[in-house]
DOTI-444738 format. One record per residue (C-alpha): x, y, z; residue in one letter; residue number from 1. Coordinates in steps of 0.2 Angstrom, whole numbers, plus 5000, padded with zeros to 4 digits. Layout:
REM DOTI-444738
<pt x="X" y="Y" z="Z" res="A" n="NUM"/>
...
***
This chain:
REM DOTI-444738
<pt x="4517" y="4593" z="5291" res="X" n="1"/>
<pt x="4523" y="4610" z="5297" res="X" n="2"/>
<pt x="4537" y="4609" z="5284" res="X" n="3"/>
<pt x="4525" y="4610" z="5271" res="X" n="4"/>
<pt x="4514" y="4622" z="5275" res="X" n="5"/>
<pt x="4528" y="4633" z="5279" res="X" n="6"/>
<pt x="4537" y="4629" z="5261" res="X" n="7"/>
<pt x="4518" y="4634" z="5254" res="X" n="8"/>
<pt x="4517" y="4650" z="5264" res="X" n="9"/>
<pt x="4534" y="4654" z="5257" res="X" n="10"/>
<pt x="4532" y="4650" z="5239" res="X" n="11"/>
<pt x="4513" y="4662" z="5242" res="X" n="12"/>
<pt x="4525" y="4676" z="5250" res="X" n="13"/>
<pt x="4539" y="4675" z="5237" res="X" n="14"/>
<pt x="4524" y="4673" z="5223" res="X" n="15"/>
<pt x="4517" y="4691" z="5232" res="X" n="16"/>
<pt x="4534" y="4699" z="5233" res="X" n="17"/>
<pt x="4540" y="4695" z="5214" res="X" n="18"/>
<pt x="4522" y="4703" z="5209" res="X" n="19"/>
<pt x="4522" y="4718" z="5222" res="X" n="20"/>
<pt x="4537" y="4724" z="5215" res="X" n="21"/>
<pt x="4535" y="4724" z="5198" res="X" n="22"/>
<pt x="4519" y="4735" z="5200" res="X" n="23"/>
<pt x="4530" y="4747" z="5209" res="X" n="24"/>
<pt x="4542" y="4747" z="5197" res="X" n="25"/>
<pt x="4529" y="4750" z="5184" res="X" n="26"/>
<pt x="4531" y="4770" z="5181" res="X" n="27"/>
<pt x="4519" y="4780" z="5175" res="X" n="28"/>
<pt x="4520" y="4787" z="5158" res="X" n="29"/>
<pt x="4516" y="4805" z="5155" res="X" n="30"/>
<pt x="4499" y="4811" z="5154" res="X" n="31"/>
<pt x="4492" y="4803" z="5138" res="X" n="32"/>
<pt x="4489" y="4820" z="5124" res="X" n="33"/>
<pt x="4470" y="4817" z="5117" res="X" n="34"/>
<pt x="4470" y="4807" z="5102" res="X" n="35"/>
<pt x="4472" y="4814" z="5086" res="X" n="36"/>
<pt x="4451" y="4814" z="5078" res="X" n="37"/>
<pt x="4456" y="4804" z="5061" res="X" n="38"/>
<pt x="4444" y="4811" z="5048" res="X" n="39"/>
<pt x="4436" y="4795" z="5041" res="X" n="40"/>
<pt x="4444" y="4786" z="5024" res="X" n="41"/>
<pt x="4437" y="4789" z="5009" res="X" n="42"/>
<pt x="4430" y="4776" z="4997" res="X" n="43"/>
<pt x="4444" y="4775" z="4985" res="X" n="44"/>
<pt x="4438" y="4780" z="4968" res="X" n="45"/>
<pt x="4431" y="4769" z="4958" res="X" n="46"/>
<pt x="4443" y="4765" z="4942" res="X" n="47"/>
<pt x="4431" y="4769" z="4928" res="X" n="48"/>
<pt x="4435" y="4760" z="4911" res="X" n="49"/>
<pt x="4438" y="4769" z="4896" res="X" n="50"/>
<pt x="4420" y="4772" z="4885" res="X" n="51"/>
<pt x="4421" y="4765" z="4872" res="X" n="52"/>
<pt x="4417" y="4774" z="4858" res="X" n="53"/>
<pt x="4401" y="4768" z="4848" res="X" n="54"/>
<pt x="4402" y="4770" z="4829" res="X" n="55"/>
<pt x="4392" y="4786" z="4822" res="X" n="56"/>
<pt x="4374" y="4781" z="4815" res="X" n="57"/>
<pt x="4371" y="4788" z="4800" res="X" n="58"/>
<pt x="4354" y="4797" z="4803" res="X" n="59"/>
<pt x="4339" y="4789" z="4805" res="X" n="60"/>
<pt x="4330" y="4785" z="4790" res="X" n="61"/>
<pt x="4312" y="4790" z="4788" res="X" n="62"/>
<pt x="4299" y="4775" z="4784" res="X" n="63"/>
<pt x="4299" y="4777" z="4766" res="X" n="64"/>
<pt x="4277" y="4773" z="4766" res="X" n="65"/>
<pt x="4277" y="4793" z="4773" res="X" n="66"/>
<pt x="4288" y="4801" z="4762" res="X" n="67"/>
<pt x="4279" y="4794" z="4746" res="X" n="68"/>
<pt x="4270" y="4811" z="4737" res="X" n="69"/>
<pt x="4252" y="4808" z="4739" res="X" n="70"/>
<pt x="4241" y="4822" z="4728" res="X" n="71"/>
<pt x="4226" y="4830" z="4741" res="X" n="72"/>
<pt x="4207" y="4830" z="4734" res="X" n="73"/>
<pt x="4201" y="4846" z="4729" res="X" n="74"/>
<pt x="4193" y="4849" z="4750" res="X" n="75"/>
<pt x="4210" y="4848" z="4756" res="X" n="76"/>
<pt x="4220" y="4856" z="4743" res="X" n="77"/>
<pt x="4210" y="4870" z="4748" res="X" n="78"/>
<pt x="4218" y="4869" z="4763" res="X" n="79"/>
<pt x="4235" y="4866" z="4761" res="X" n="80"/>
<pt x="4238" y="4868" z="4741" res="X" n="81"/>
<pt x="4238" y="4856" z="4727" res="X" n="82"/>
<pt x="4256" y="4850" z="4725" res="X" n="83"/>
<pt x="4258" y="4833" z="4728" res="X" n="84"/>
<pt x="4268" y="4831" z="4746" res="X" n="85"/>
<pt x="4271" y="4819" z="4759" res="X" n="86"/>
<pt x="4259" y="4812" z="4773" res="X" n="87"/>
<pt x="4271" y="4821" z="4786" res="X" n="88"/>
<pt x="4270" y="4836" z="4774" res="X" n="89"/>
<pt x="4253" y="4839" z="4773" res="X" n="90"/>
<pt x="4249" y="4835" z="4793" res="X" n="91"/>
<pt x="4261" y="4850" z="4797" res="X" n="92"/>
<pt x="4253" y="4860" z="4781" res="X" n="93"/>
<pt x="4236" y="4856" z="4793" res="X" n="94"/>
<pt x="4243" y="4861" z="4807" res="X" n="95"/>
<pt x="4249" y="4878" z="4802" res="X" n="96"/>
<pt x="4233" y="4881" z="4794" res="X" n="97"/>
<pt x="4226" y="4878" z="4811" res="X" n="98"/>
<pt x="4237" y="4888" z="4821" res="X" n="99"/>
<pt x="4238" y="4904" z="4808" res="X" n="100"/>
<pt x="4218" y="4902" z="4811" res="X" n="101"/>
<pt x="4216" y="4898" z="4829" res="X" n="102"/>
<pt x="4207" y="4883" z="4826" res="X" n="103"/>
<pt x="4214" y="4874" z="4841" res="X" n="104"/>
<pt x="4199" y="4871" z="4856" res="X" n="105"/>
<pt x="4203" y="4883" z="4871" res="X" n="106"/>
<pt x="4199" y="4874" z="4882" res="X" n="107"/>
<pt x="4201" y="4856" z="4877" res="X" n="108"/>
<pt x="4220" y="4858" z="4867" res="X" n="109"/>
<pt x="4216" y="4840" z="4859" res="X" n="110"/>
<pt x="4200" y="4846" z="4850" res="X" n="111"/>
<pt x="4200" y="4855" z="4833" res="X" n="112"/>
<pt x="4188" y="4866" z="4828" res="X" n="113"/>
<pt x="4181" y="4868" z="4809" res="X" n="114"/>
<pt x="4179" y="4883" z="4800" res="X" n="115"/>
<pt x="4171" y="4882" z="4783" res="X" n="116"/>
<pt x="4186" y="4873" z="4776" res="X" n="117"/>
<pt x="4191" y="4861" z="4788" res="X" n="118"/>
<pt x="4174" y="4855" z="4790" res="X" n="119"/>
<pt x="4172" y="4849" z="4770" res="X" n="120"/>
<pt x="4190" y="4838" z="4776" res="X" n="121"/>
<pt x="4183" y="4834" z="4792" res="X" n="122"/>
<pt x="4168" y="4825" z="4783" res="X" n="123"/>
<pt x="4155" y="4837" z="4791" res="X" n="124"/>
<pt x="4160" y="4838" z="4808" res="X" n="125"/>
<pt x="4161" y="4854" z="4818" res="X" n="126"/>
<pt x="4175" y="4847" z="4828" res="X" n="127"/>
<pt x="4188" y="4832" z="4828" res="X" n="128"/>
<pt x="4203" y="4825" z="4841" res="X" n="129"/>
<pt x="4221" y="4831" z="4835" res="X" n="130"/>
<pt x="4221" y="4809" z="4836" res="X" n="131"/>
<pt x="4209" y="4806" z="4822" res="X" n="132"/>
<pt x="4218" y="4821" z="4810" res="X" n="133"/>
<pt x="4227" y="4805" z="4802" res="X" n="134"/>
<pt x="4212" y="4796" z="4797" res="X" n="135"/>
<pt x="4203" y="4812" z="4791" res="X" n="136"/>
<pt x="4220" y="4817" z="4780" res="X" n="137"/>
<pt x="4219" y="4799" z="4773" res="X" n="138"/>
<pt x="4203" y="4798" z="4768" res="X" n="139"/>
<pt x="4208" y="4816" z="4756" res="X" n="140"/>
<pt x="4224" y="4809" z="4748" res="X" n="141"/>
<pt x="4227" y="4799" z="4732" res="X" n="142"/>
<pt x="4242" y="4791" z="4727" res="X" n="143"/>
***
């Protein structure tokens, strides 16, 4: 029994001694320089596709129902004349009229007031909403 623990303490010591030398055989490398700061990659760009080019639109048509001449009744031509004109026309022909006149509310931009010839076209009012201009205008025009 003495054999073999002496072959097991031998194969341990030449184990050690193969290892031991190698890690003095090992040299050391020179001092390592500090790494170099990478900046960081970059999304590569995106590969845009070519646009298409759309077809030109002619331009847009107007809906022929406003651009039918409509003559104003006598209240209303005495706002904006007596030519027959278009419902677009005459709201703008309003408009100026109320601007040139300062008719606009100061302190509520929505409301218009009436002078003497506004309020024949506003049905008697003394003021009307800039919304209900339409359906005061139609109730002055005649096809």
């Amino acid at each position: 029994m003495a054999k073999k623990t002496t072959k097991k303490a031998a194969k341990k010591a030449s184990k050690k001694a193969a290892k031991s030398p190698a890690k003095k055989t090992v040299k050391k490398s020179a001092p390592k320089k500090a790494a170099k700061k990478v900046a960081p990659k970059k999304a590569a760009p995106k590969k845009v596709a070519p646009k298409k080019v759309a077809p030109k639109k002619s331009a847009r048509k107007p809906n022929a129902a406003f651009m039918v001449a409509l003559a104003p009744s006598d209240a209303l031509a005495a706002v904006i004349g007596n030519k027959p004109a278009a419902r677009t026309e005459i709201i703008k022909k309003i408009w100026d009229y109320i601007k040139a006149n300062g008719l606009q509310d100061s302190v509520n931009k929505r409301m218009i007031n009436a002078d003497a010839k506004l309020k024949v076209v506003f049905d008697g009012k003394d003021q009307i909403s800039m919304f209900e201009l339409a359906k005061v205008v139609n109730n002055h025009v005649k096809k």
